[in-house]
N, C-alpha and C positions, 0 to 999 in steps of 0.2 A: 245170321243163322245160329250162330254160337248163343246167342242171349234165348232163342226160343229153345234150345238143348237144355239152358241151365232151370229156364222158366218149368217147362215139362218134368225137368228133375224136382223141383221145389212143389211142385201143384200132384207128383207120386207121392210125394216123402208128406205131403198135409194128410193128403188122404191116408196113408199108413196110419199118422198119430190119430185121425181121426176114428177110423174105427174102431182102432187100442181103446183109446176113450172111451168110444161111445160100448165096446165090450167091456171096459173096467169097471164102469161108473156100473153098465146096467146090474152086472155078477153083485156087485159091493151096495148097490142102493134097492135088488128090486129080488125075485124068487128066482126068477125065469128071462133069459133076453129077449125079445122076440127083434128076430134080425131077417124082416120080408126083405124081397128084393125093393121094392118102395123104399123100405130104410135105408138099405145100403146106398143105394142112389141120393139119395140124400144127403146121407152123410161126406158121400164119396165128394160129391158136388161142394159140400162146405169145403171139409179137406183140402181139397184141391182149389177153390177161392183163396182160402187162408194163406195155403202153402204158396199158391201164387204169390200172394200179396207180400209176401216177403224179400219178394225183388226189390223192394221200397227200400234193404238195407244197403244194396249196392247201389243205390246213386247218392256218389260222391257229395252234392252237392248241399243234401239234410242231414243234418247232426240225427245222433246215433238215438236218443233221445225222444227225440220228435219224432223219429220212425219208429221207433217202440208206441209213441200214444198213435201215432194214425193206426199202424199194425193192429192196436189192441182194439180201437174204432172198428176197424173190418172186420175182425173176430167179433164185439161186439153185433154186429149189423148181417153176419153168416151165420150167425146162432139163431138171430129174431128172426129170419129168412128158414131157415131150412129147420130148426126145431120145432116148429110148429106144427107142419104137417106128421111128424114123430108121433106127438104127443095126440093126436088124433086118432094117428092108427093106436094105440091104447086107450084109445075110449076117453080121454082126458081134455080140458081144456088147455093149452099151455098159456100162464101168464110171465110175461116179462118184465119182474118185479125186481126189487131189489136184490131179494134173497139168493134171488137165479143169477143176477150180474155178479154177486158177493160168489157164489160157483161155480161159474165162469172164470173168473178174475183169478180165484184158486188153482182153478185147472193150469191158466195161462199161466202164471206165476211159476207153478209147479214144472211145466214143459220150458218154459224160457230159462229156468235155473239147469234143467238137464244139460237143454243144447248148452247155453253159455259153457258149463263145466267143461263138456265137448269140446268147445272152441278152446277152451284155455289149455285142454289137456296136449290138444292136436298143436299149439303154439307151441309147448315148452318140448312135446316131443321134436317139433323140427328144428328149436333151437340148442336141443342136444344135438342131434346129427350133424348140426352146422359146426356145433363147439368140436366133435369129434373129427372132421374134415379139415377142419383149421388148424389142431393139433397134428395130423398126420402132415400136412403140407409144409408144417415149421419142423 
């Protein structure tokens, strides 16, 4: 029961970055967002595949590495899935060309350096609190 709590947390917290995104990218690359409920659903649905997919990082058993290229596979393969119908509802064809995996890859790059930082920051804060507990005790 505890794994589908963390799983459900993970598949929120996609869909949060996801529609940051897909609200950042639209303000920064277009006039106007158009954010239908079709969209959002969509988006929602990557989001929350990706962010699932991130469970990949707690089993022990794959280097940290390897769950980084499969992770980036699934982002890869959420994008070719649910961006397409996006690009429709704007009247557009979407291809999935290099140029789009090269801004993909950016985006990812860019969110995997936030969290990383996050994790690093959340490490040294609880190894101060530790250092500070162990001083008090001696």
């Amino acid at each position: 029961m505890r794994w589908l709590i963390e799983l459900l947390q993970r598949m929120i917290i996609g869909t949060e970055i996801g529609i940051t995104c897909y609200v950042w990218i639209g303000v920064s690359c277009y006039s106007s967002v158009k954010l239908t409920l079709p969209i959002a659903i969509d988006i929602s649905l990557m989001g929350a595949a990706i962010g699932g997919a991130t469970i990949i990082f707690r089993i022990p058993r794959i280097n940290y590495y390897f769950a980084l290229l499969i992770h980036y596979a699934i982002v890869l393969i959420a994008n070719w899935v649910a961006i397409s119908p996006i690009y429709k509802a704007y009247g557009t064809n979407y291809q999935f060309n290099l140029q789009n995996v090269l801004f993909i890859t950016v985006i990812y790059l860019i969110i995997w350096l936030v969290i990383r930082f996050m994790q690093i920051n959340d490490v040294q804060r609880v190894n101060r609190r530790l250092k500070q507990r162990q001083k008090k005790n001696h």
